[in-house]
N, C-alpha and C positions, 0 to 999 in steps of 0.2 A: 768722742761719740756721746749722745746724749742719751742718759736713761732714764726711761720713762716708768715709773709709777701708778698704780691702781689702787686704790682705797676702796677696797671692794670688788667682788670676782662675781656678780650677779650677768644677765646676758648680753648686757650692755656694753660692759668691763669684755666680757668673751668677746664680741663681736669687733670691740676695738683692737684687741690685743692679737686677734686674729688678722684683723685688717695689716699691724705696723708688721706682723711675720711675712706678710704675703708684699708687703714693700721694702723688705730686706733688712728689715731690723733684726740684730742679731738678740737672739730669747734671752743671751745675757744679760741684755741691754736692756729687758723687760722686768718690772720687779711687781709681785704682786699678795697685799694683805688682807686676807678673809679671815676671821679665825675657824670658819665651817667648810669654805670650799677652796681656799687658796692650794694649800699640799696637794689637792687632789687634780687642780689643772693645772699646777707648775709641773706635775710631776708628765701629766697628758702633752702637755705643749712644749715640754724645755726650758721653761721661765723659770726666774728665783721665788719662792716663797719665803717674804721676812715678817715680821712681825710692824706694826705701824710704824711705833719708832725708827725701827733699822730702816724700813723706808722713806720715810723724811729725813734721815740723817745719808739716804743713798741716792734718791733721787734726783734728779735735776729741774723735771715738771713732773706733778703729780695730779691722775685724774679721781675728782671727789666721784665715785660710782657708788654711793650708799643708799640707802631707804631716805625720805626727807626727813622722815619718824627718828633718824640716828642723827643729825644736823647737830645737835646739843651735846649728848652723851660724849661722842667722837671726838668734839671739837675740845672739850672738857677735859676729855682724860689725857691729852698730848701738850707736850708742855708747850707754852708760847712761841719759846726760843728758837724753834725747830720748823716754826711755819712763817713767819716775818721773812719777809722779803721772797718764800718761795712762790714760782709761781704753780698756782692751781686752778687747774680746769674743771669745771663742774658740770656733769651732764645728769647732775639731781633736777628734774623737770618740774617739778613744784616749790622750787626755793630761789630766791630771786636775787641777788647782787648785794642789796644791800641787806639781807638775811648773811648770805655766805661773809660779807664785810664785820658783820658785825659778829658773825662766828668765830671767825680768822683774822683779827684786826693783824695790819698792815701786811698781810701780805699780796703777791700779788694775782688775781684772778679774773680770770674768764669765765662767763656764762654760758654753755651751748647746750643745743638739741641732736644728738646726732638722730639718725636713720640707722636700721640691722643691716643695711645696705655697707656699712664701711668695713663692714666683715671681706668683703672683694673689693674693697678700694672703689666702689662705686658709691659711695655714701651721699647724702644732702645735708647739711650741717648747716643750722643758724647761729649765730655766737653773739656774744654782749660784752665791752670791755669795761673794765673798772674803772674810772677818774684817773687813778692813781696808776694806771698802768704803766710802765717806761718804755720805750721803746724795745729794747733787747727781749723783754719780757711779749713782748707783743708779736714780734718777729718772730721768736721760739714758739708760741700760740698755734700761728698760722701758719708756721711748717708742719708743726704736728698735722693738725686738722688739712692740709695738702696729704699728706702722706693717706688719708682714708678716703678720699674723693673731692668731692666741690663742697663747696661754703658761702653764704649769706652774711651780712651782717645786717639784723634785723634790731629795732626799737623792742623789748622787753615786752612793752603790749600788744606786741604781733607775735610775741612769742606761742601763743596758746593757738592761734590759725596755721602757724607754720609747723606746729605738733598734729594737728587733725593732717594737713595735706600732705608733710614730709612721712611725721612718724606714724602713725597712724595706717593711711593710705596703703601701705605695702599690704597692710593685709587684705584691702577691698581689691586691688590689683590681681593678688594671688586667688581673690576670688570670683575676679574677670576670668584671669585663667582658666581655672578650672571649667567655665562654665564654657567658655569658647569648646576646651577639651573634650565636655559631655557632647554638646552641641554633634563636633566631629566623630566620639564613638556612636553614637544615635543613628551616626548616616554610614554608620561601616568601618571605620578607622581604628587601628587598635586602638588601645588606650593611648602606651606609651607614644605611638607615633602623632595621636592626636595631642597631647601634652606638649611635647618638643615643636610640633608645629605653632600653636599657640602660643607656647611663652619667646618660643625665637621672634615670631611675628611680633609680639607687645617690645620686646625689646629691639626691633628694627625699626620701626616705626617710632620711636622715640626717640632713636639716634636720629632717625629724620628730620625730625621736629628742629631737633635740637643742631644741626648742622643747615639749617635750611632758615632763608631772610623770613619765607613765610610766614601765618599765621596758623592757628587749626582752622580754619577755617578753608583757608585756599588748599591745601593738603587734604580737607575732605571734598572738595571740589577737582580734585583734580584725580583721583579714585573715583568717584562716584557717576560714570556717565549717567545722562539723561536717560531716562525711560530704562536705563540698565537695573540689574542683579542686585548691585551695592547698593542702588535709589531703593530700591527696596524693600532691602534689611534697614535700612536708615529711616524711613518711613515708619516701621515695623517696630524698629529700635523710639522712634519719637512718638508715636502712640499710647506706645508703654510707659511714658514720660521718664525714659532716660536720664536726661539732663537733670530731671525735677529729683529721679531717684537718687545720683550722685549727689546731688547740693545736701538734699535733706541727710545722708548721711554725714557729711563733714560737718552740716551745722549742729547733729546730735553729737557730733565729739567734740564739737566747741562746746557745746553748754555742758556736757558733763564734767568738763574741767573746771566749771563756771560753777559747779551747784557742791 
């Protein structure tokens, strides 16, 4: 059985280490080093709490989950011997390949972005691989990242677009939701039944997309009769410049990464 490693217990580390439980990784099988919050979610979730060391000397893949600001210190204070040839995944979002390479020489590593999404195994995950990758080490990669949902593999400088619309996004969604939900107590609905309707609706609709040759495009075409209800609120919705609204927020999260 393969056991998997956390360098770091921050929400990212939580959301993964929740995701491998809910895929039937045994908590044994989980190892995790914080020296601030690890004790206190090994002790919540079941998992082992070791110390850095003892996790690189127990793990089999290890995921880097630290601040980018720790990249040095970290990488410093662990002896060479211990990280050559492991393979390491890195979901530090501002540190790039050849940053982690040159932190960790020879060993072997992965780049990704996950989503809080892989906390239910529905995750979106971009990933980047090393030159130096080897096969075994690559196949162990992308099991792991199976085990939390779907995966990407994107060019490095797509990396920063696929953080506005994967990671990011979740929260502009959750605050469709909500907004659908107000929308429906306004006109009578409790709260909670407006909520559950709303987010069940954004997540059928998505499976649709997503299970269907379609485009969005024919999919809102084929809701939307003519002169009907749905034309609209779609009308109503492109007034308001919708479309403009959404773009211009993912482009402010690209540039904020940018500046």
């Amino acid at each position: 059985m393969t056991r998997y490693g956390f360098l770091g217990a921050g929400n990212m580390a939580q959301a993964m280490i929740k995701g491998l439980l809910n895929a039937g990784i045994s908590a044994q099988d989980i190892l995790v080093a914080s020296p601030h919050s690890a004790a206190k979610l090994a002790k919540e979730l079941g998992i082992q709490a070791l110390d850095a060391t003892e996790l690189l000397q127990t793990a089999d893949l290890v995921t880097l989950a630290f601040l980018p600001k720790q990249l040095t210190a970290i990488s410093q204070s662990l002896p060479a011997n211990l990280y050559q040839n492991k393979l390491l995944v890195s979901v530090i979002g501002d540190v790039n390949l050849n940053s982690l390479e040159n932190a960790f020489p020879d060993a072997q590593i992965v780049r990704t972005l996950p989503n809080v999404n892989v906390s239910i195994n529905r995750g979106m995950t971009s990933y980047a691989l090393a030159t130096n990758l080897t096969a075994a080490s690559q196949t162990a990669a992308l099991t792991f990242l199976d085990l939390l949902g779907s995966r990407i593999e994107l060019a490095e400088s797509n990396f920063a677009v696929f953080s506005a619309l994967a990671g990011s996004s979740p929260a502009y969604i959750f605050a469709f939701i909500q907004s659908l939900a107000q929308a429906g107590q306004q006109n009578g609905l409790p709260a909670q039944d407006a909520l559950t309707i709303a987010a069940q609706t954004v997540l059928g609709s998505a499976q649709t997309l997503l299970a269907s040759d379609s485009d969005p495009a024919s999919l809102i075409a084929s809701v939307a009769s003519p002169g009907g209800s749905t034309e609209a609120g779609l009308k109503a919705l492109s007034a308001d410049k919708f479309n403009e609204v959404v773009i211009h927020g993912i482009q402010a999260t690209i540039d904020h990464q940018h500046e």
